[in-house]
N, C-alpha and C positions, 0 to 999 in steps of 0.2 A: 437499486442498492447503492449505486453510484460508487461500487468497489474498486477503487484503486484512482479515482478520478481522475480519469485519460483525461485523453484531448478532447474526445466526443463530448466526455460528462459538463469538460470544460467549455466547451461552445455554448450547452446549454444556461449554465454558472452566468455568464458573459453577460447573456440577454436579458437575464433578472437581474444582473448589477448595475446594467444602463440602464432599464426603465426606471427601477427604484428611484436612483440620483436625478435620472431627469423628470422624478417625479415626488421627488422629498420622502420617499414611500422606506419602507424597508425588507428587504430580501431576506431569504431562508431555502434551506434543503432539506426536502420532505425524507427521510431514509426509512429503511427497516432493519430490523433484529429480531431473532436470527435473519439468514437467509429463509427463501419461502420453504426450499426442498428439504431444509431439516425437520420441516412439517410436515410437506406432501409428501415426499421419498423418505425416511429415515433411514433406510438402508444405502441410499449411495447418493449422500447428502455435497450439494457442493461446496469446495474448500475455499476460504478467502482470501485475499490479496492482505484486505487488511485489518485490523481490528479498528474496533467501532471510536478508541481511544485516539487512533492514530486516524483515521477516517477524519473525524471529528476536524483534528489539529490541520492537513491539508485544506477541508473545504475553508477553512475560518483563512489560511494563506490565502484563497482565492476570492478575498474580500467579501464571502458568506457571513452574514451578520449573524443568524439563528442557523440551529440545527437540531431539526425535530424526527428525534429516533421512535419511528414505532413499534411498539412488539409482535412482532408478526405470530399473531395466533389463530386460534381456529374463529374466534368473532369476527377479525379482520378479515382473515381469510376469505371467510361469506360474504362481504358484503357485494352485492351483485353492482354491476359493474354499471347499468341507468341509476344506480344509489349514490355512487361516488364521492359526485361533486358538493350533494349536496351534505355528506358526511362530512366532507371539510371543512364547506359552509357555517358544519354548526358550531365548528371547533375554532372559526378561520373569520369571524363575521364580513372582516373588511376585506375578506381574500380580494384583491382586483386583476391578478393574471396567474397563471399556469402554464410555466417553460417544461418542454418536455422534447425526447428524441421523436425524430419522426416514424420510429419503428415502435414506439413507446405500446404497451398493454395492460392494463389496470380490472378491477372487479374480480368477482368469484371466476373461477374456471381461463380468466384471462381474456372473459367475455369483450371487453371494450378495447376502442384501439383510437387515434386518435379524431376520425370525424367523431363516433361517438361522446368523443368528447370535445370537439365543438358544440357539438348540437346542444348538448349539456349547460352546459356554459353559457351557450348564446340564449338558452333559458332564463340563466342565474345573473345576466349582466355579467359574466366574468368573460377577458381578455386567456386567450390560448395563441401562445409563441409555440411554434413547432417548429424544429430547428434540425436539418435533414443532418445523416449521419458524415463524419468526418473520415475519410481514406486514407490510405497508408499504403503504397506501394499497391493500388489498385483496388485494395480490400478495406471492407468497415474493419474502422477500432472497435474493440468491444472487450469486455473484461476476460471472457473467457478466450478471447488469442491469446492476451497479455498473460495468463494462466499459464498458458500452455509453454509458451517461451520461457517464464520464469520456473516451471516444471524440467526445463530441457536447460537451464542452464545462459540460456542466450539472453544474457543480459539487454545486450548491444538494441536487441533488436525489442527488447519490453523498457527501457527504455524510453528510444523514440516513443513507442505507442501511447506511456504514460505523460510526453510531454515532460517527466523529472527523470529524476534518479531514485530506483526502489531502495528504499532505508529501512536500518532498525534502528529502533529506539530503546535506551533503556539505560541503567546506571552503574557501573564499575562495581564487579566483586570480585572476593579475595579468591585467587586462582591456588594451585600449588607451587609455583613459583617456579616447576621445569622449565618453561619457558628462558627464563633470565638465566639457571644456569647450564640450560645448553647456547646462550647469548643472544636470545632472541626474546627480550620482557613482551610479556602483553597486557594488553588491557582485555579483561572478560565480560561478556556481555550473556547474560543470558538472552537468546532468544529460540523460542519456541512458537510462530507463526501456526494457522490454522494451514496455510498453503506454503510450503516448505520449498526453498530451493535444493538443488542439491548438496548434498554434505561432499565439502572440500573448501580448495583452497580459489582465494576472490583478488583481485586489486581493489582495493577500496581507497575511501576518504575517512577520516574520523574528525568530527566537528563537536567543540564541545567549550565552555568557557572558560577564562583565566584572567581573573581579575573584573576587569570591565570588556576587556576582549573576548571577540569572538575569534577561535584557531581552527584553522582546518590543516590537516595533514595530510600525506598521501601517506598507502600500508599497504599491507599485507594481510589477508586473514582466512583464519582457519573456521569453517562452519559444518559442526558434524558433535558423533559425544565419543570422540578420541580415541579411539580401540586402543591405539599402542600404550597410552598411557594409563587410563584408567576409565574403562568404559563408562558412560554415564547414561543412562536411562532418559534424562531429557537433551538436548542439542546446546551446544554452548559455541557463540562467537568471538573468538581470538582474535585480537587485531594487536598488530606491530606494525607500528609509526616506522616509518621512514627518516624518518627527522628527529631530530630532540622532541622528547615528550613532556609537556607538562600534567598531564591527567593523572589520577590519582585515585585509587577503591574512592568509589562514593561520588564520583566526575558523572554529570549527565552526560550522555553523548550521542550522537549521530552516526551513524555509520551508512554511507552509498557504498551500494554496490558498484560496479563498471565492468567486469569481466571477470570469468570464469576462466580460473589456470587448469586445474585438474580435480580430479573426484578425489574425496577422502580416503585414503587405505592404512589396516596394519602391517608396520614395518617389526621387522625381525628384532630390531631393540632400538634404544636411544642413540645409538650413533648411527642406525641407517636414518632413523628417524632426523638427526641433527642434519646430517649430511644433505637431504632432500628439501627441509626448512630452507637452508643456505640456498639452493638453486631456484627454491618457490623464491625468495628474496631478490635475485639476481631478476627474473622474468619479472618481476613486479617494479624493482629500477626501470626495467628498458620500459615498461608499458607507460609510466610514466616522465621519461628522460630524465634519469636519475643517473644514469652511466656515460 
């Protein structure tokens, strides 16, 4: 799936971007869409890190030239796992190596693993890098830690795992303007991920263009769908710049995460609500040395 491209996914990444070069060749990352268990399980399907859009945009950061989504259906699903290679084969003619984790599992039923797929391989004249997994405070990275941290809120520590900073991406809409007149403007970002961190309040960055410049800002932000103000059915991300802001409805922009102040709550009206904005404000200076 190569969900959230750690560090792991990225060691892999690494070894297909050296051979290529020192081989004039050119690289790509094999993915799938959906996840498998929206097929196998329907009922308690896994959530993701990141959409296939924003997937897309990191691996191409990590000097990924192609990026080949497959639809994970029930055809794919079958194809039995001594079938494999030679399925990619016939999609792939010049394929000449295959980077993969060393825990990697492939085929129907999850049949194959990766001798099977040496053996395969050293059939097909095809090259297999297997690239054992990468540790983190004693333990494999893998998407479903980085889940689980970014379900609890602990930024700090999904994070490190991903090797970045987890981001949303998306483009400035028109808010209701409470923000500016309790003195606190934002910039609104819809975001509604498939794997949700928690609704509350974040130190973030917001990175976006001006001019020919690229700005990044430190803030503040709200992620949840607002009880006090006006509850919303989908999540919406708030962000107050720290700084002068030049961003404007309709500003693409970035937003990192970095830490988690507090969970989202309804406040008894707009001046508890105002009063508590100011103090989220305050802790978000010190986190940054702003004070």
């Amino acid at each position: 799936m190569f969900d959230g491209v750690h560090l792991g996914h990225q060691a892999v990444i690494e070894t297909a971007t050296q051979l290529a070069q020192a081989t004039q060749g050119i690289n790509g990352v094999l993915t799938f869409w959906p996840h498998p268990s929206r097929l196998l399980r329907p009922d308690n399907p896994q959530h993701m890190i990141m959409s296939p859009e924003i997937k897309a945009e990191v691996l191409h950061s990590h000097k990924v030239q192609y990026v080949i989504q497959q639809e994970f259906n029930p055809a794919f699903a079958a194809i039995e796992a001594t079938d494999f290679v030679g399925h990619l084969r016939s999609f792939l003619p010049h394929l000449n190596s295959i980077h993969v984790g060393s825990n990697w599992r492939f085929g129907k039923k999850r049949a194959g693993d990766v001798q099977l797929l040496l053996q395969s391989c050293r059939e097909a004249g095809i090259h297999v890098i297997s690239v054992e997994r990468v540790n983190y405070d004693g333990q494999p990275i893998s998407s479903t830690r980085i889940r689980n941290h970014l379900k609890a809120g602990e930024m700090n520590m999904a994070n490190a795992l991903l090797g970045d900073v987890y981001f949303s991406l998306g483009s400035a809409i028109q808010g209701n303007k409470m923000g500016r007149e309790m003195g606190f403007p934002t910039l609104n970002l819809p975001w509604n991920p498939d794997l949700k961190p928690p609704y509350g309040v974040y130190c973030v960055e917001v990175e976006g263009e001006f001019g020919e410049a690229i700005i990044t800002l430190p803030g503040v932000a709200n992620f949840g769908v607002r009880p006090t103000v006006e509850e919303t059915t989908e999540p919406v991300l708030e962000v107050h710049s720290l700084r002068p802001c030049p961003f404007t409805r309709g500003s693409r922009l970035k937003v990192r995460w970095y830490h988690y102040l507090r969970a989202e709550k309804k406040f008894e009206g707009f001046e508890s609500l105002r009063k508590q904005i100011a103090v989220d404000v305050q802790e978000a200076r010190r986190f940054w040395g702003l004070t």
